[in-house]
N, CA, C and O atoms as a GROMACS GRO file, in nm:
protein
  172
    1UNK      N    1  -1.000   2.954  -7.321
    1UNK     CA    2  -0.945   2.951  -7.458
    1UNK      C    3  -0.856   2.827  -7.476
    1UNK      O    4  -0.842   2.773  -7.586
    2UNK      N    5  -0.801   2.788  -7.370
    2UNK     CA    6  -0.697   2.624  -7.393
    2UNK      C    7  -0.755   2.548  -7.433
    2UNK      O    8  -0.719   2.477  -7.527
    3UNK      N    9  -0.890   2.537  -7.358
    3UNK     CA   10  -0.962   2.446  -7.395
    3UNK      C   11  -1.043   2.416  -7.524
    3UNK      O   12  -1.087   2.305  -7.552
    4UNK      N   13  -1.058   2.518  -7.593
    4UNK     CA   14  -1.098   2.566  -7.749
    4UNK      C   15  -0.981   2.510  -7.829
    4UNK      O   16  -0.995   2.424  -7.917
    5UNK      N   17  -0.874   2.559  -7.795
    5UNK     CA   18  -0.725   2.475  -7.902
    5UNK      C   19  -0.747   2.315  -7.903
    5UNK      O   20  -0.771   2.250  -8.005
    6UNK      N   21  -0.730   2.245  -7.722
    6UNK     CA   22  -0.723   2.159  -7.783
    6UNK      C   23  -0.821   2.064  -7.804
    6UNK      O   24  -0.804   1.943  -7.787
    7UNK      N   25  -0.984   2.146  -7.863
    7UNK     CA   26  -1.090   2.085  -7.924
    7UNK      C   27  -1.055   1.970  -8.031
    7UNK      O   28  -1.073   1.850  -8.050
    8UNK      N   29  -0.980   2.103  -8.099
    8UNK     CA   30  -0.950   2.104  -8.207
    8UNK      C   31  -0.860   1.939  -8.252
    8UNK      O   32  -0.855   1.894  -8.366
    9UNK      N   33  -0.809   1.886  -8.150
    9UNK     CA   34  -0.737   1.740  -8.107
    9UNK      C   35  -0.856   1.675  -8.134
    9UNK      O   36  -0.872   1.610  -8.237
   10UNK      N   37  -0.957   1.690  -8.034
   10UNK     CA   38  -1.047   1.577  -8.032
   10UNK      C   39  -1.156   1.572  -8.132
   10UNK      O   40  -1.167   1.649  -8.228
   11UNK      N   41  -1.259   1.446  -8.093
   11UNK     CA   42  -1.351   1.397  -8.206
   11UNK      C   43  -1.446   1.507  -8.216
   11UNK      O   44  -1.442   1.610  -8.149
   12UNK      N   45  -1.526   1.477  -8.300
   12UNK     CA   46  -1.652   1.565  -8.302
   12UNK      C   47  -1.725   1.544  -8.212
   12UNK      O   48  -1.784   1.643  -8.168
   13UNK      N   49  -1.746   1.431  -8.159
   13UNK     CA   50  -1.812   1.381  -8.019
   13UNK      C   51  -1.796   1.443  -7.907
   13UNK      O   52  -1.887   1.498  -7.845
   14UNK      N   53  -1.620   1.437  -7.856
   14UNK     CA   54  -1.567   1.504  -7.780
   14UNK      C   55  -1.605   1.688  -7.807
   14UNK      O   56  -1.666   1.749  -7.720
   15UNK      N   57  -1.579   1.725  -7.877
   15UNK     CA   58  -1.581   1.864  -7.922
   15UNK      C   59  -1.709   1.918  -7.899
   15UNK      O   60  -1.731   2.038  -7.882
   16UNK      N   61  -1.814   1.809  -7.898
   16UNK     CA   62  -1.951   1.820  -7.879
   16UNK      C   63  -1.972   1.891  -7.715
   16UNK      O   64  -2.026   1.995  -7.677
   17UNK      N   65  -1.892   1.763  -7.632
   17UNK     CA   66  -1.942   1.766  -7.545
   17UNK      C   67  -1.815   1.908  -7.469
   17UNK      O   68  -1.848   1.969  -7.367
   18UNK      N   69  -1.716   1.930  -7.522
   18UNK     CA   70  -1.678   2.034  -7.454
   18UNK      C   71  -1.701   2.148  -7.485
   18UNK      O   72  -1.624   2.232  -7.437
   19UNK      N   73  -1.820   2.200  -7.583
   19UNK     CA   74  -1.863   2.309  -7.625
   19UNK      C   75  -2.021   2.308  -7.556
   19UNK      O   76  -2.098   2.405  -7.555
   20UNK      N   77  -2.050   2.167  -7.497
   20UNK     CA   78  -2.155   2.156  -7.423
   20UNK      C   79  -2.114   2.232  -7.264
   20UNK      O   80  -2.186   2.313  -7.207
   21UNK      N   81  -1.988   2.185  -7.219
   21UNK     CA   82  -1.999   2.237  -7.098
   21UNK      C   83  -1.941   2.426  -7.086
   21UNK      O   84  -1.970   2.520  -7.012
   22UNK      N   85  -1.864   2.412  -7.186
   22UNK     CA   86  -1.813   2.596  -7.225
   22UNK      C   87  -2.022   2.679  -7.211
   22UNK      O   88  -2.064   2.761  -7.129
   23UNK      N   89  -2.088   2.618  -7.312
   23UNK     CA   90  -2.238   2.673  -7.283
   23UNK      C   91  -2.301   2.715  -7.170
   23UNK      O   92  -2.370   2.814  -7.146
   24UNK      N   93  -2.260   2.612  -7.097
   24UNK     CA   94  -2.317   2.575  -6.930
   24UNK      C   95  -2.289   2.705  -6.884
   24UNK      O   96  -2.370   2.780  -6.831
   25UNK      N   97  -2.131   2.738  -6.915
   25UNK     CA   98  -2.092   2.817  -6.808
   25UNK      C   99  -2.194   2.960  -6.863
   25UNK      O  100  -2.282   3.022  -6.804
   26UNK      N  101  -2.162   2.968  -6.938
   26UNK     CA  102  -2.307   3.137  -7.005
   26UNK      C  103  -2.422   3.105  -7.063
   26UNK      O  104  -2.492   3.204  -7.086
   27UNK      N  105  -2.481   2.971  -7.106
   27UNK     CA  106  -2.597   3.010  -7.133
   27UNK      C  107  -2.708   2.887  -7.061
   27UNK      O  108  -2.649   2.836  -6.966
   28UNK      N  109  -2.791   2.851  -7.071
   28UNK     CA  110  -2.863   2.758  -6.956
   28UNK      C  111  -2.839   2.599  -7.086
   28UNK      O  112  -2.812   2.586  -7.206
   29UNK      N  113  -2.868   2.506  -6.966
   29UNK     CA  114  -2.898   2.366  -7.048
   29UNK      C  115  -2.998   2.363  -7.183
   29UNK      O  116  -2.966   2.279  -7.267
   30UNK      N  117  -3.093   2.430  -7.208
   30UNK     CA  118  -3.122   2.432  -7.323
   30UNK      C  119  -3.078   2.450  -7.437
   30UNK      O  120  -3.117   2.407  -7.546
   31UNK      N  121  -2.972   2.534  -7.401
   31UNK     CA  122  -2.893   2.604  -7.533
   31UNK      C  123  -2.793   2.439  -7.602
   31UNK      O  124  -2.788   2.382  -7.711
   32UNK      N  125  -2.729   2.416  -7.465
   32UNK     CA  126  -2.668   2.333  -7.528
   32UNK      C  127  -2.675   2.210  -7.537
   32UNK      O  128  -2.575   2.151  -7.577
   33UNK      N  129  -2.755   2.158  -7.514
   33UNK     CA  130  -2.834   2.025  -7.553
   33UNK      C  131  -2.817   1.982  -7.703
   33UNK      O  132  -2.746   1.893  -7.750
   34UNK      N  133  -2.930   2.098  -7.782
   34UNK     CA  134  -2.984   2.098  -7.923
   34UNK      C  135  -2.831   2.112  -7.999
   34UNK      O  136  -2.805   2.056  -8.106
   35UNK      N  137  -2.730   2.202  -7.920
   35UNK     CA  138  -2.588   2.230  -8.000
   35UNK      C  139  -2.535   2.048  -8.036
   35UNK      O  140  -2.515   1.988  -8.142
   36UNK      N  141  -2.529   2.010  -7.903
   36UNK     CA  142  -2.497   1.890  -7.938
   36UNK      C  143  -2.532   1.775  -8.013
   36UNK      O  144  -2.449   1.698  -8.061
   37UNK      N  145  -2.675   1.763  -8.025
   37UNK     CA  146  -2.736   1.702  -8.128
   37UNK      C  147  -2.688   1.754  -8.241
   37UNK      O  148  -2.611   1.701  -8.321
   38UNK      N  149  -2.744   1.878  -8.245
   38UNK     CA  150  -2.657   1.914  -8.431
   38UNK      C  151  -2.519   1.885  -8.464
   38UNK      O  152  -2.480   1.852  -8.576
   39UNK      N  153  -2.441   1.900  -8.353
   39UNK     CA  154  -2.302   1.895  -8.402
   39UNK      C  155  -2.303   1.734  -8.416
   39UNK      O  156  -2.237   1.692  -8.510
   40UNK      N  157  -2.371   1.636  -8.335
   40UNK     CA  158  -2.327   1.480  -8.412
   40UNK      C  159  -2.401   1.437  -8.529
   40UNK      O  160  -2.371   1.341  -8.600
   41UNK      N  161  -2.518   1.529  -8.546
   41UNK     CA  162  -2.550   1.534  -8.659
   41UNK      C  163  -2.472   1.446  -8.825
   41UNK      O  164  -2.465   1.335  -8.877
   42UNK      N  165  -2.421   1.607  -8.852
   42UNK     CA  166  -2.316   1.585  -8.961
   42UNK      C  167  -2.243   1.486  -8.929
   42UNK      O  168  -2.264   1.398  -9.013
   43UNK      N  169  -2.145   1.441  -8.830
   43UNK     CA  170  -2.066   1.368  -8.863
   43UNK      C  171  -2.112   1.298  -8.900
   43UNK      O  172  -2.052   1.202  -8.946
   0.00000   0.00000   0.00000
């Protein structure tokens, strides 16, 4: 959960990639691959 607060600091880039490795830990590399593309998406 610390690490969720201080997402919230960093870029969307960053935020990308630490919601990439939070994934890792519960769901496999597929999941969060495609997350990350979408999330740089928008910006």
């Amino acid at each position: 959960q610390q690490i969720k607060d201080n997402t919230e600091d960093f870029d969307s880039e960053q935020e990308a990639e630490i919601y990439l490795q939070m994934s890792f830990e519960h769901e496999p590399k597929s999941i969060s691959i495609p997350l990350l593309k979408v999330r740089k998406g928008p910006k």
